[in-house]
C-alpha angles and dihedrals in degrees: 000000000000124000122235094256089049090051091048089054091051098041097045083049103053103020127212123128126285118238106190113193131210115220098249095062090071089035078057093053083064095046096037082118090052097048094034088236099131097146085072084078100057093046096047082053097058088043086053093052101040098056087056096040105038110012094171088068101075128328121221117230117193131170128248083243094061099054079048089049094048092052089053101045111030092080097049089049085041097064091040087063088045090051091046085060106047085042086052101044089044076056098048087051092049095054094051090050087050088052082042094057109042088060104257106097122203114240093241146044118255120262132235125218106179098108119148084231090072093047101040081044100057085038088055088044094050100044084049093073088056102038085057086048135104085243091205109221111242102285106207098220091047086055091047096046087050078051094063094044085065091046090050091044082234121166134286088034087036075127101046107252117127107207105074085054092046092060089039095051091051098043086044088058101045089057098053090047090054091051091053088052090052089253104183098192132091127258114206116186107202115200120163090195100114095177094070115022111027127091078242136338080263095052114062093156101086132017123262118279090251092066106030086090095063097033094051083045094061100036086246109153107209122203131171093212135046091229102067090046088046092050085041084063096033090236084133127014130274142056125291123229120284105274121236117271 
């Protein structure tokens, strides 16, 4: 792991833009079939392959609670994408008996999906973003301040819980230091939890209003979806949304 002020060091030395993931973007990468959200592959993928290829070209940051985060919780999602599967291939049986029995069978027999390969492929995809990531070692006043957001019932902890801030508050200050050391690239910080750091669960483009005040401080850019992070760095094509006056 690398402190703040270590990453600093290495990142005003050799400059490219900082993506900093939440831990639900690689937990995505395994669900993508549940959410319909399939393009996410494609785009982890290129991420994957650019920061081996080119790494100059952005550098991933992620928490040590992240890579925490990503142990508990891999497995659980894990199993939710397995159980998709059985429920979607016990659907797809029952559509070609239906045919069947309406006399109008289908030509062929229906196919199963549910095959360890798919699962232990988007896990691999997903661990891959954090193991290509600046994983930053536990800061103590980032914790404390993270502290105070749950105190203060501030977003993103309004409803107690302490994580979300934690992330918030060290990629908050790695953004402030890099500032101080006349960093020129962009920081994006990319979170999918809508409850706590969207504007709402519809509007993934910009961070809530509670939190716009300490993000545009920092020079922090915020997105709820890792396309529109990947096209702000034209890692991928297209346009990112508008960005906040």
């Amino acid at each position: 792991m690398t402190s703040i002020a270590d990453a600093v060091a290495d990142l005003a030395g050799n400059q490219r833009p900082v993506l900093a993931l939440d831990t639900c973007v690689p937990l995505d990468v395994i669900r993508v079939g549940m959410r319909a959200q399939t393009d996410v592959i494609a785009q982890s993928r290129r991420l994957s392959e650019i920061v081996i290829t080119d790494p100059n070209r952005v550098q991933l940051v992620v928490t040590s609670l992240v890579v925490l985060e990503w142990g508990q919780n891999k497995d659980q999602v894990r199993q939710e994408m397995t159980t998709w599967l059985a429920e979607t291939d016990k659907r797809l049986i029952d559509i070609h008996k239906t045919w069947d029995r309406v006399g109008i069978p289908k030509l062929t027999q229906a196919p199963t999906y549910l095959e360890p390969p798919l699962v232990e492929a988007l896990t691999s995809l997903g661990e891959s973003l954090i193991q290509s990531a600046i994983v930053l070692d536990e800061d103590n006043d980032c914790v404390m301040r993270a502290l105070d957001r749950v105190k203060q019932k501030r977003r993103p902890s309004h409803k107690k819980e302490i994580k979300d801030s934690i992330h918030l508050e060290h990629y908050q200050e790695l953004a402030r230091q890099l500032n101080a050391a006349g960093f020129a690239q962009p920081v994006i910080f990319v979170s999918t939890n809508g409850a706590d750091f969207w504007t709402n669960t519809n509007t993934p483009q910009y961070p809530h209003v509670d939190l716009r005040t300490d993000m545009k401080a920092v020079n922090l850019l915020f997105y709820g979806r890792l396309e529109y992070a990947l096209k702000h760095l034209q890692i991928i094509p297209g346009n990112p949304p508008r960005p906040l006056p």
